[in-house]
MARTOR-704029 format. One record per atom (N, C-alpha, C): x negated, y, z; atom name. Coordinates in Angstrom, 1 decimal. Each point is the difference from the previous one (the first is absolute). Layout:
REM residues N
[[X Y Z] 'CA'],
...
This chain:
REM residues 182
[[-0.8 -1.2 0.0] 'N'],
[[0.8 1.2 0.0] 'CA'],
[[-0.9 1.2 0.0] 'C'],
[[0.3 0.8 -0.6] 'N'],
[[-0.9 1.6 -0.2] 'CA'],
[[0.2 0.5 0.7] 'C'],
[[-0.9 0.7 0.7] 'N'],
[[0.3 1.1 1.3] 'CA'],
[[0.3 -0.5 1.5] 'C'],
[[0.1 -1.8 -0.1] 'N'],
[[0.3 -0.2 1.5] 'CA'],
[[-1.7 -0.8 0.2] 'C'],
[[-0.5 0.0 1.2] 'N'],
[[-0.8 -0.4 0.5] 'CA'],
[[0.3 -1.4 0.7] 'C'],
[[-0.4 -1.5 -0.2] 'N'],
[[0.6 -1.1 0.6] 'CA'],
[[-1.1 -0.2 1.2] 'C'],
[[0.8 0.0 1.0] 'N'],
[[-1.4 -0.2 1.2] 'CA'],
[[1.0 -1.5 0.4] 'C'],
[[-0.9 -0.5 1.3] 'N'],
[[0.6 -1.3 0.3] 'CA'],
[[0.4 0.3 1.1] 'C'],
[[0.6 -1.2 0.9] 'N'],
[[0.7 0.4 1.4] 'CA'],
[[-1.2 0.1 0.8] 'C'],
[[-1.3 -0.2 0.0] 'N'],
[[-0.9 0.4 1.1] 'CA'],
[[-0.3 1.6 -0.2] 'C'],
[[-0.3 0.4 -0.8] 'N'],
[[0.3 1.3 -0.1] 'CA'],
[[1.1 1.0 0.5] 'C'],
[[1.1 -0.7 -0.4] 'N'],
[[0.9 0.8 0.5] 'CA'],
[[0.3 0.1 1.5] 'C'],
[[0.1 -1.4 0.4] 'N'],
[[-0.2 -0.1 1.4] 'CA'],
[[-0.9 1.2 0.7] 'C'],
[[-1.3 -0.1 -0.4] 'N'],
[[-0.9 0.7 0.6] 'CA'],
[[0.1 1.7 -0.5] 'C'],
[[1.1 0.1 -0.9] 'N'],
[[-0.1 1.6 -0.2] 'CA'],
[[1.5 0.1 0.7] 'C'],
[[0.5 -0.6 0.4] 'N'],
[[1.2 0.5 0.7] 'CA'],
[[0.0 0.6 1.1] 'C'],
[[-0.7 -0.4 1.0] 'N'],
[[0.1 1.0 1.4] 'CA'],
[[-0.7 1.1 -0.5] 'C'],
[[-1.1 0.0 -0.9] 'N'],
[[-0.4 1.6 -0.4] 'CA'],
[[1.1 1.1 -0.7] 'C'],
[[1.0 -0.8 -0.7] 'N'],
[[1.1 0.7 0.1] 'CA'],
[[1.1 0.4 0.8] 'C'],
[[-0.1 -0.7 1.1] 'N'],
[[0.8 0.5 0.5] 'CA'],
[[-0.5 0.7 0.9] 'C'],
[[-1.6 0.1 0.6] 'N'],
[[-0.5 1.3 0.3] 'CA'],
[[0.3 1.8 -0.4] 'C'],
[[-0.2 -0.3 -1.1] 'N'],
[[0.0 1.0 -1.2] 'CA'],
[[1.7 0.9 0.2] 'C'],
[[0.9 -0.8 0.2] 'N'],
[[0.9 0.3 -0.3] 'CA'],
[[0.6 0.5 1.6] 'C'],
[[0.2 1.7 -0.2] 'N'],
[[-0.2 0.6 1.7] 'CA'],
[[1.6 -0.1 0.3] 'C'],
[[0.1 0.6 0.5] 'N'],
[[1.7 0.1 0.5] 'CA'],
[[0.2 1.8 -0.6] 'C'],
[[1.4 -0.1 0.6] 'N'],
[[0.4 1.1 -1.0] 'CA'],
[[0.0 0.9 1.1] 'C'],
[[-0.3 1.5 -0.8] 'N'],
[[-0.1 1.5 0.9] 'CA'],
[[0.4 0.3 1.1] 'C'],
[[1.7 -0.7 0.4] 'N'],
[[1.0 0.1 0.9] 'CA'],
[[0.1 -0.9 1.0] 'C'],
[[-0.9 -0.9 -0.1] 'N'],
[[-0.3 -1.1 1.0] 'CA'],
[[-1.3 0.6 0.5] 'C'],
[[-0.8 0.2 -0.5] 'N'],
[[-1.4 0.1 0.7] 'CA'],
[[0.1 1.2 0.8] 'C'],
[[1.1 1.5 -0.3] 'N'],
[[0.2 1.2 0.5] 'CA'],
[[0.6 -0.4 1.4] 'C'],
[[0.8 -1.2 0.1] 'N'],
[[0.7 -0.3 1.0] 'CA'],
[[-0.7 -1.0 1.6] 'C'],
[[-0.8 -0.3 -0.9] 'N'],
[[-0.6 -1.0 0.6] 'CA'],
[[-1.6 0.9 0.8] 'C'],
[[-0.1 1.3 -0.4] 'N'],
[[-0.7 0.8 -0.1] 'CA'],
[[0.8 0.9 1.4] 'C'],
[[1.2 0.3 -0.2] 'N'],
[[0.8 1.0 0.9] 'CA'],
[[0.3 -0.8 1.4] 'C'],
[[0.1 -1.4 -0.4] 'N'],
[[0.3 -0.9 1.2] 'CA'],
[[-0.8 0.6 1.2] 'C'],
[[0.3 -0.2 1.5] 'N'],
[[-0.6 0.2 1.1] 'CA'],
[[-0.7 -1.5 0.3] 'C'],
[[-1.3 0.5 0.5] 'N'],
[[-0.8 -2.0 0.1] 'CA'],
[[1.0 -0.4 1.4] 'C'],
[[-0.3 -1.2 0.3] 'N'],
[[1.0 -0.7 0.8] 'CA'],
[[-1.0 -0.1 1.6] 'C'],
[[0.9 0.6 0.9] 'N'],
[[-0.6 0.0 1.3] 'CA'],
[[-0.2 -1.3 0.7] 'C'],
[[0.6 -0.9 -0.7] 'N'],
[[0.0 -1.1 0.9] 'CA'],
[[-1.6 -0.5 0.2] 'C'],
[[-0.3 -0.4 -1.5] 'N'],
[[-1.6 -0.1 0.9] 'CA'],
[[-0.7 0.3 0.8] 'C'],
[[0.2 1.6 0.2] 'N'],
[[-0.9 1.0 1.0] 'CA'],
[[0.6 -0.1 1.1] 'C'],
[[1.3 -0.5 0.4] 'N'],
[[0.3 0.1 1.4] 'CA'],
[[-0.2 -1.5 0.7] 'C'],
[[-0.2 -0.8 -1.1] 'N'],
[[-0.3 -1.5 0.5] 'CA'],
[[-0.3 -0.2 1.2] 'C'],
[[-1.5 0.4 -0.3] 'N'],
[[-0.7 0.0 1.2] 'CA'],
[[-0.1 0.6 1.0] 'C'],
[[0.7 1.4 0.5] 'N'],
[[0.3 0.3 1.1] 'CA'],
[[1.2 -0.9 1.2] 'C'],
[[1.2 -0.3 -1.5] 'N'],
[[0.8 -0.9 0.6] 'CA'],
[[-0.7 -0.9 0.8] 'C'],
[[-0.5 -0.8 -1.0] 'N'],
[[-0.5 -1.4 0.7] 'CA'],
[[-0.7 0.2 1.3] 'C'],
[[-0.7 1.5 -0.1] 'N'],
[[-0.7 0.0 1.8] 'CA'],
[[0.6 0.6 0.7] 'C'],
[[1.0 0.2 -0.4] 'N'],
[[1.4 0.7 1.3] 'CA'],
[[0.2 -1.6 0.3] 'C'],
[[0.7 -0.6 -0.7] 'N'],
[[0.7 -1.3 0.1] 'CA'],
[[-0.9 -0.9 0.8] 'C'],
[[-0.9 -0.3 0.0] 'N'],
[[-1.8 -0.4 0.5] 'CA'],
[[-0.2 0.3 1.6] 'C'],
[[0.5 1.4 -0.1] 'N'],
[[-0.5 0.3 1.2] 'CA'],
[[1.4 0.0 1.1] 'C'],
[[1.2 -0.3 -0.5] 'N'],
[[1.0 0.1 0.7] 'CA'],
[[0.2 -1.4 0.4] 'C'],
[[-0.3 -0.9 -0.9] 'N'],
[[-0.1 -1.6 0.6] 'CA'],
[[-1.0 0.0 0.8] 'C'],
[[-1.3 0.9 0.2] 'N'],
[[-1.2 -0.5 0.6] 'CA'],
[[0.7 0.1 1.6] 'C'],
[[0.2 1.9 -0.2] 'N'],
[[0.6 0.7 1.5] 'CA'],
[[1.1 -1.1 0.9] 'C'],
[[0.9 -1.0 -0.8] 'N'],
[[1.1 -1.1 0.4] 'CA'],
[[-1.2 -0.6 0.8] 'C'],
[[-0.2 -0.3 -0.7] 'N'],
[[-0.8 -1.9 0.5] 'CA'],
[[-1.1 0.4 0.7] 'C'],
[[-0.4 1.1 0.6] 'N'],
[[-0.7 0.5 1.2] 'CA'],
[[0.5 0.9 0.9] 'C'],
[[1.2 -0.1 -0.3] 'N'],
[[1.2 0.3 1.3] 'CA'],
[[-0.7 -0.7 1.7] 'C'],
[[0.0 1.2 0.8] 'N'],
[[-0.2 -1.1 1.5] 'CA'],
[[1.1 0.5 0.5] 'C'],
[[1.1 0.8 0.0] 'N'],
[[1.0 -0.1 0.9] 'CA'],
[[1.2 -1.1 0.1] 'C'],
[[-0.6 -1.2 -0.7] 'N'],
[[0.9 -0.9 0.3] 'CA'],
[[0.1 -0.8 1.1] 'C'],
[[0.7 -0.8 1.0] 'N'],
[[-0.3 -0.8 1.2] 'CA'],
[[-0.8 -1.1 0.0] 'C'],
[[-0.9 -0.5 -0.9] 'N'],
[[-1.0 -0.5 -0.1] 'CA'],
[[-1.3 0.6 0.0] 'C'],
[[-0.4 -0.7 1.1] 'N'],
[[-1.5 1.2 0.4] 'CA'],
[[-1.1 -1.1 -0.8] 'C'],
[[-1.1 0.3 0.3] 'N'],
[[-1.1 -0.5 -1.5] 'CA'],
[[-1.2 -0.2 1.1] 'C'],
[[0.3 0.3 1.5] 'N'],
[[-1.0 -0.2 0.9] 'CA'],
[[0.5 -0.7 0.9] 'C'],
[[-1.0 -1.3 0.3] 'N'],
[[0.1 -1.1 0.6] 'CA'],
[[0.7 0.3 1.4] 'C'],
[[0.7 -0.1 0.6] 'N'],
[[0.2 -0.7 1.4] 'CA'],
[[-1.2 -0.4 0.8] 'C'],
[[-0.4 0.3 1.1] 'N'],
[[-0.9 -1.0 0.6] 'CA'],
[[1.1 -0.6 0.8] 'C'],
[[-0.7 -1.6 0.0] 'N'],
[[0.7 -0.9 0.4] 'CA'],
[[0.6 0.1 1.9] 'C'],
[[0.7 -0.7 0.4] 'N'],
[[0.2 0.5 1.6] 'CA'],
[[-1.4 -0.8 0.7] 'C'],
[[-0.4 0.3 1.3] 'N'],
[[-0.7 -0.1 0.3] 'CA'],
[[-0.1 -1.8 0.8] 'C'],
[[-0.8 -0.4 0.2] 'N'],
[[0.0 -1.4 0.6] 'CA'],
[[0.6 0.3 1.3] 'C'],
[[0.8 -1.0 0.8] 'N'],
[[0.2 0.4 1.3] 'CA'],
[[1.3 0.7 -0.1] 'C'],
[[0.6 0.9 -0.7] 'N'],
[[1.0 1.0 0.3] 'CA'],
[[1.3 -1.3 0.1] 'C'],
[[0.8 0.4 0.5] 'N'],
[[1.5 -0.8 -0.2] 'CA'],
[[1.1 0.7 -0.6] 'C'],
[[0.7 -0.8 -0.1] 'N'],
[[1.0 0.9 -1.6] 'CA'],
[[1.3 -0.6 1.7] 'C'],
[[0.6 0.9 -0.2] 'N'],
[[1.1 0.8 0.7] 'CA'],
[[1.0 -1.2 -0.2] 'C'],
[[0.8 -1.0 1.0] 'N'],
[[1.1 -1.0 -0.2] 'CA'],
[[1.2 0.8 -0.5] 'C'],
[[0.3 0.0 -1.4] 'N'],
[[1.5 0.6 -0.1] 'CA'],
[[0.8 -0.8 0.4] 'C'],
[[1.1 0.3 0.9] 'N'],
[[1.7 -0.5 0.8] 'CA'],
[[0.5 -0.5 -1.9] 'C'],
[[0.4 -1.0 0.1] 'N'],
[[1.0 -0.5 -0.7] 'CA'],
[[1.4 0.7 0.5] 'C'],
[[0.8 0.6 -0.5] 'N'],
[[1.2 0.6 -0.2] 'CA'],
[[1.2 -1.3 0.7] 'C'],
[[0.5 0.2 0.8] 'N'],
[[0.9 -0.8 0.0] 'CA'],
[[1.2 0.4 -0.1] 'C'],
[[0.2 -1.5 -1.1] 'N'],
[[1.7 -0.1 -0.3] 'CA'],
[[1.2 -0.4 1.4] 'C'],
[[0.4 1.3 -0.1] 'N'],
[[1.6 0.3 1.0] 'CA'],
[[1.1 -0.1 -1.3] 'C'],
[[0.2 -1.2 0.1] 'N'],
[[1.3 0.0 -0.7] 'CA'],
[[1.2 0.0 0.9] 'C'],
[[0.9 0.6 -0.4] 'N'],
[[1.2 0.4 0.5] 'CA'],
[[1.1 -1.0 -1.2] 'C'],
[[1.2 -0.1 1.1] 'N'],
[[1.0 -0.6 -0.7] 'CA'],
[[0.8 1.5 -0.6] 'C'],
[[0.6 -0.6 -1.1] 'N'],
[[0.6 2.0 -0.7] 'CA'],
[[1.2 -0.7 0.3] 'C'],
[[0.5 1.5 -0.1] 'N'],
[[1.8 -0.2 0.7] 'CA'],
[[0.9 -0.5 -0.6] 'C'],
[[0.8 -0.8 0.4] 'N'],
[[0.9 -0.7 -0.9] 'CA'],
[[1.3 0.9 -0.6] 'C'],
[[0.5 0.0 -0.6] 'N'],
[[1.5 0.3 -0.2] 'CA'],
[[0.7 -1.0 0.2] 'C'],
[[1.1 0.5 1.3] 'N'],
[[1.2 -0.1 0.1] 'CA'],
[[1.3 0.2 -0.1] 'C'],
[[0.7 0.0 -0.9] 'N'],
[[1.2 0.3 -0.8] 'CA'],
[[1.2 -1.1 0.1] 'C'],
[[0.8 0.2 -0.1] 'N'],
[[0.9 -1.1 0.1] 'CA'],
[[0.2 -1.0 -1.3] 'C'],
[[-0.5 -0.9 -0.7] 'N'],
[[0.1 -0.8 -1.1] 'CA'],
[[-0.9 -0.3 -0.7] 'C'],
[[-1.0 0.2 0.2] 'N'],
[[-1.4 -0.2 -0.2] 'CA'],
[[-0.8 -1.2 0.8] 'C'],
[[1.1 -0.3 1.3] 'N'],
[[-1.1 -1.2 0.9] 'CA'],
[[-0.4 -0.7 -1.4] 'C'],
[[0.5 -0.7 -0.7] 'N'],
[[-0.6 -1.4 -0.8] 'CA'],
[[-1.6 0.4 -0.9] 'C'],
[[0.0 1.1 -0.3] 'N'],
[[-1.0 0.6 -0.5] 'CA'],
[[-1.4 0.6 0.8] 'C'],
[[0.4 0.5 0.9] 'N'],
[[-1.0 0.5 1.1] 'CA'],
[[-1.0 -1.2 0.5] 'C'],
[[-1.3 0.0 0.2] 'N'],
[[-0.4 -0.9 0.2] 'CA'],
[[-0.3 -1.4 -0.6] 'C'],
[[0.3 0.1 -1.7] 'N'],
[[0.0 -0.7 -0.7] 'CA'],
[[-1.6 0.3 -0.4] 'C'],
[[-0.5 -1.2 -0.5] 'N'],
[[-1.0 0.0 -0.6] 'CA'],
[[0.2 -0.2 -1.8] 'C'],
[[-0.8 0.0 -0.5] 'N'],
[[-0.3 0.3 -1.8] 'CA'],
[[0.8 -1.3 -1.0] 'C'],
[[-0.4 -0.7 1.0] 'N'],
[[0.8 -1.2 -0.1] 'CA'],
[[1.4 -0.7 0.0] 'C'],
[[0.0 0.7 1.5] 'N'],
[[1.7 0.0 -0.1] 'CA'],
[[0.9 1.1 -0.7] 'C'],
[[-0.7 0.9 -0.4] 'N'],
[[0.9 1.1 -0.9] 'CA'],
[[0.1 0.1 -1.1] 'C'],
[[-0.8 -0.9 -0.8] 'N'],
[[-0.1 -1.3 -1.6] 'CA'],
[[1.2 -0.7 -0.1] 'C'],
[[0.3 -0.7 1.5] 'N'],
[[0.7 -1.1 0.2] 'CA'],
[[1.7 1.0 -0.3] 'C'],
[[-0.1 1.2 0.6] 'N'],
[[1.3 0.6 0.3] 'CA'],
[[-0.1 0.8 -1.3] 'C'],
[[-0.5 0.3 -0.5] 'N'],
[[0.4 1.3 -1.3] 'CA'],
[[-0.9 -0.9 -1.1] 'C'],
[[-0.8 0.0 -0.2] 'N'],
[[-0.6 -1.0 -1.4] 'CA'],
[[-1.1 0.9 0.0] 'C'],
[[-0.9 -0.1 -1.2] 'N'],
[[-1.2 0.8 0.0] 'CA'],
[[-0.1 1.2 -0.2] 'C'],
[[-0.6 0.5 0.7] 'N'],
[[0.2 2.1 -0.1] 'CA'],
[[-0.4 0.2 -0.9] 'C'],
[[0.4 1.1 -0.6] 'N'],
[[-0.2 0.8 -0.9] 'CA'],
[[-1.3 0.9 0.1] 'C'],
[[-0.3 0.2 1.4] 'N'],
[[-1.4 1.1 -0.3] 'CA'],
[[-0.4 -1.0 1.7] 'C'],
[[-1.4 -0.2 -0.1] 'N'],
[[-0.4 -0.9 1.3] 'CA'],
[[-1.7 1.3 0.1] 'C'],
[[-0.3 0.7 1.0] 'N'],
[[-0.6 1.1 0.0] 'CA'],
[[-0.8 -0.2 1.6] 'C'],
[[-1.1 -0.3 -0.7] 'N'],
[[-1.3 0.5 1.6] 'CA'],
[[-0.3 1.2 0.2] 'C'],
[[0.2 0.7 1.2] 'N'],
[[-0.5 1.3 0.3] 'CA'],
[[-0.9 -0.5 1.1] 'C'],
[[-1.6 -0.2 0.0] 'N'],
[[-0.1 -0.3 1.4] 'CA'],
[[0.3 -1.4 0.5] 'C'],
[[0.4 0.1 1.3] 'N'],
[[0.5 -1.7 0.8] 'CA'],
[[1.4 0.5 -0.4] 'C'],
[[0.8 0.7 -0.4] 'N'],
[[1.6 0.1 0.0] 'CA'],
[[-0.1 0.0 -1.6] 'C'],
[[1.6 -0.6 -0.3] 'N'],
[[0.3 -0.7 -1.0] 'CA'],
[[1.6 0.5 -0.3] 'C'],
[[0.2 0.7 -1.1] 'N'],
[[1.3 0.2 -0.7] 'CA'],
[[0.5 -1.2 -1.0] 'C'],
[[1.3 -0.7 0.3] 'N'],
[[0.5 -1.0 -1.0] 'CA'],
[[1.4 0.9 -0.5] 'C'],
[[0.0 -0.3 -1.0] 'N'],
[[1.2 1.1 -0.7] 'CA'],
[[1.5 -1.3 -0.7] 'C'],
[[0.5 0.3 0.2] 'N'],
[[1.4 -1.3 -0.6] 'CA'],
[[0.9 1.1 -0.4] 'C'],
[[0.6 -0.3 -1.2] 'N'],
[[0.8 0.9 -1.1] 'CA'],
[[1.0 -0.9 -0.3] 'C'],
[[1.2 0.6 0.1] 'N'],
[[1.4 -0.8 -0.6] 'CA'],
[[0.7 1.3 -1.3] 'C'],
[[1.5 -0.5 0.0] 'N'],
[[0.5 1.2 -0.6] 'CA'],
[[0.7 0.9 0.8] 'C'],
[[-0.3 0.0 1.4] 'N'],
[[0.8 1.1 0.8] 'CA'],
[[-1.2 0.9 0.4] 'C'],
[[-0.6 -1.1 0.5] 'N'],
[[-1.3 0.8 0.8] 'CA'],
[[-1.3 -0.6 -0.3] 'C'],
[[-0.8 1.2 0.5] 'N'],
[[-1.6 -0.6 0.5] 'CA'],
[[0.2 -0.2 1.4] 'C'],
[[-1.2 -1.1 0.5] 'N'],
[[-0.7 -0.3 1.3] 'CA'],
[[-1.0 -0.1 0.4] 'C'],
[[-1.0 1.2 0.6] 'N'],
[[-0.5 0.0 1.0] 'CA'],
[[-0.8 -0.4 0.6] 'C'],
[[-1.0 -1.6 0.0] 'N'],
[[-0.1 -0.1 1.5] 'CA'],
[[-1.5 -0.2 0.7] 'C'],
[[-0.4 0.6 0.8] 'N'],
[[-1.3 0.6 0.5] 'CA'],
[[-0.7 -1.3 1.2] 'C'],
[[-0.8 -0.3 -0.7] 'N'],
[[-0.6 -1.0 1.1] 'CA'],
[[-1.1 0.7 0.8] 'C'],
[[-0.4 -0.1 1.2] 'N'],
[[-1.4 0.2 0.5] 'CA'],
[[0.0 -1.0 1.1] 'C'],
[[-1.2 -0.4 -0.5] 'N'],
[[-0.9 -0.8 1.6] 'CA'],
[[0.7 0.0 1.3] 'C'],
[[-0.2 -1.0 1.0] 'N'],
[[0.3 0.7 1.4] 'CA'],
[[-1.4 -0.8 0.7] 'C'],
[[-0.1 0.1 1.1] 'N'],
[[-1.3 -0.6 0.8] 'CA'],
[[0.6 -1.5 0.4] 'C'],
[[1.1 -0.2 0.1] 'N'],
[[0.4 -1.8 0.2] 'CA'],
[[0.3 -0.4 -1.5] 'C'],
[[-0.3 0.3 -1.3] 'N'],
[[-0.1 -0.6 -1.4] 'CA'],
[[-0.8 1.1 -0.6] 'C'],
[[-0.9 -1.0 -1.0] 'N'],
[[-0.8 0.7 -0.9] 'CA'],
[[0.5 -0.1 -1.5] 'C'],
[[0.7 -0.3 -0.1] 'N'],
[[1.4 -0.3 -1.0] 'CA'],
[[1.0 1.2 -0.1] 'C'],
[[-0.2 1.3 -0.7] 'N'],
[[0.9 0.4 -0.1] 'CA'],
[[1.3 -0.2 0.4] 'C'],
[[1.2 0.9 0.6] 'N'],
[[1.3 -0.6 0.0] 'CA'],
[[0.6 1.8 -0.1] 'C'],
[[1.5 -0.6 -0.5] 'N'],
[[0.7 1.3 -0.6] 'CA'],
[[0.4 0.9 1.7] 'C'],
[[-0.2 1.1 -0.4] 'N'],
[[0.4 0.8 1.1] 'CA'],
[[0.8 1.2 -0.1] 'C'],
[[-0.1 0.4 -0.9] 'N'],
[[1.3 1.3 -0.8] 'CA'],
[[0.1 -0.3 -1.5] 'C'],
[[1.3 -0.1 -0.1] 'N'],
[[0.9 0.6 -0.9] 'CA'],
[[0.6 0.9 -0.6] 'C'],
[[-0.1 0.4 -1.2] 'N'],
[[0.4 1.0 -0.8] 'CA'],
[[0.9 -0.2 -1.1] 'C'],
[[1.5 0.1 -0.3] 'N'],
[[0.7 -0.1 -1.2] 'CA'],
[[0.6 1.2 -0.3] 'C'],
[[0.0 -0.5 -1.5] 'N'],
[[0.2 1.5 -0.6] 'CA'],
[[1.1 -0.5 -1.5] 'C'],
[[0.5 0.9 -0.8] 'N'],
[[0.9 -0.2 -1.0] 'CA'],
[[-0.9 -0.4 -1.3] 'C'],
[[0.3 -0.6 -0.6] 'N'],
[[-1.1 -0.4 -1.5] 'CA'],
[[0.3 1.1 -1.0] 'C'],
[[1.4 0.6 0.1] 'N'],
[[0.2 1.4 -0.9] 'CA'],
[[-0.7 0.4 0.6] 'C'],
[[-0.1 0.8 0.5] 'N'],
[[-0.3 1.4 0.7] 'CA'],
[[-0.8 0.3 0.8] 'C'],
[[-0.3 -1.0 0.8] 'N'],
[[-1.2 -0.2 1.3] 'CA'],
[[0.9 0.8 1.3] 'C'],
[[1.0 -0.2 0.0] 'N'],
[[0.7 0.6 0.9] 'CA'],
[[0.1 -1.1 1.0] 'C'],
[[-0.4 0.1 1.8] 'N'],
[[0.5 -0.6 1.2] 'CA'],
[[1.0 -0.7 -0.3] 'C'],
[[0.2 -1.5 0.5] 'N'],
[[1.3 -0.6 0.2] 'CA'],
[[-0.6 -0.6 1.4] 'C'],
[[1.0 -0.7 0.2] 'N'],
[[0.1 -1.1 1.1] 'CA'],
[[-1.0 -1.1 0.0] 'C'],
[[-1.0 -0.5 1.1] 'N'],
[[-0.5 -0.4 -0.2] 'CA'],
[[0.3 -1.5 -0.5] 'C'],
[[0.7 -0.5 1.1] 'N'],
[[0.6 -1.2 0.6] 'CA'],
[[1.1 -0.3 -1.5] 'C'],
[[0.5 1.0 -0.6] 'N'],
[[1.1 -0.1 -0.8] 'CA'],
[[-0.8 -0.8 -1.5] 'C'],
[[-1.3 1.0 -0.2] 'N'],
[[-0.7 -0.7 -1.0] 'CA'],
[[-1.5 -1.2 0.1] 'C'],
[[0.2 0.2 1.3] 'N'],
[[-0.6 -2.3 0.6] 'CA'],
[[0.8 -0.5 -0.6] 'C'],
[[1.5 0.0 0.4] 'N'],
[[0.9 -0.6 -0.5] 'CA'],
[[0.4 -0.5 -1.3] 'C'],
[[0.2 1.3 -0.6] 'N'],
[[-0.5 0.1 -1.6] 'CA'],
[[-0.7 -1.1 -0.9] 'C'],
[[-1.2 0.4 0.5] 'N'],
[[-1.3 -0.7 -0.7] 'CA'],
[[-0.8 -1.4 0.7] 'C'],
[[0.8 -0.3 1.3] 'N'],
[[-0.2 -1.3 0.4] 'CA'],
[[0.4 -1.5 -1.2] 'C'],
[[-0.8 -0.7 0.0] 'N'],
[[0.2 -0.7 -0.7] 'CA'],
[[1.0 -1.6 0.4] 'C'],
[[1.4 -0.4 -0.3] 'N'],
[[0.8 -0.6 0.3] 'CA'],
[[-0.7 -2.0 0.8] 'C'],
């Protein structure tokens, strides 16, 4: 062909990134790129980093914490360490309630109040005292066990019934009755 020059692909290869050296960007890019503000980040890098550096260092050489960093000397041979009194347990019998319709419940243990209502609905440790809860459709029940010093066995000692609408007071004796089981 006249006028064209045939080179081979190693040639070309090798004159291509010279072209594309060659070939600048245009007026409006370089003016822009020229007006840009350089970027702070780099320059503040490293101040960060020694703020940040030195605020972890100041932590972790904290001494006002209740850990001292200086030994105890040991007690001395010979000294005696002071008999602490063991606390003694005064257990007290808690007061019963007495109400009229309640005897069969009063005094009942966990077992026999299974036997009379079925299994409670809410069975609750506070401590040595014990709330067992028994729910029908009239009412809730109530019933509070603690300790006495002649049984280590919980037994019921107050009673509380209330309405299952509303949480309103009823009779105690009226909803034993109730929720006793036949």
């Amino acid at each position: 062909m006249p006028g064209v020059t045939m080179i081979d692909q190693s040639q070309a290869r090798a004159s291509l990134p010279a072209f594309r050296r060659s070939v600048s960007r245009p007026a409006a890019l370089r003016w822009f790129a020229l007006q840009r503000p350089a970027p702070r980040w780099p320059a503040m890098r490293g101040p960060l980093a020694a703020a940040a550096m030195a605020a972890l260092l100041a932590a972790c050489s904290s001494t006002s914490g209740g850990v001292s960093s200086t030994p105890t000397a040991p007690p001395q041979r010979g000294s005696r360490i002071p008999a602490v009194r063991q606390p003694s347990h005064t257990a007290r019998n808690p007061s019963i309630q007495t109400i009229p319709g309640v005897e069969g419940v009063i005094g009942s243990n966990e077992g026999q109040l299974v036997r009379m209502f079925g299994q409670p609905r809410l069975n609750v440790w506070e401590g040595d005292a014990r709330k067992l809860q028994f729910t029908g459709n009239a009412c809730l029940l109530d019933i509070f066990l603690y300790p006495s010093t002649s049984s280590k066995e919980p037994v019921a000692t107050y009673i509380d019934a209330r309405r299952s609408s509303d949480g309103q007071d009823v009779d105690r004796a009226a909803c034993i009755a109730a929720l006793r089981k036949p």
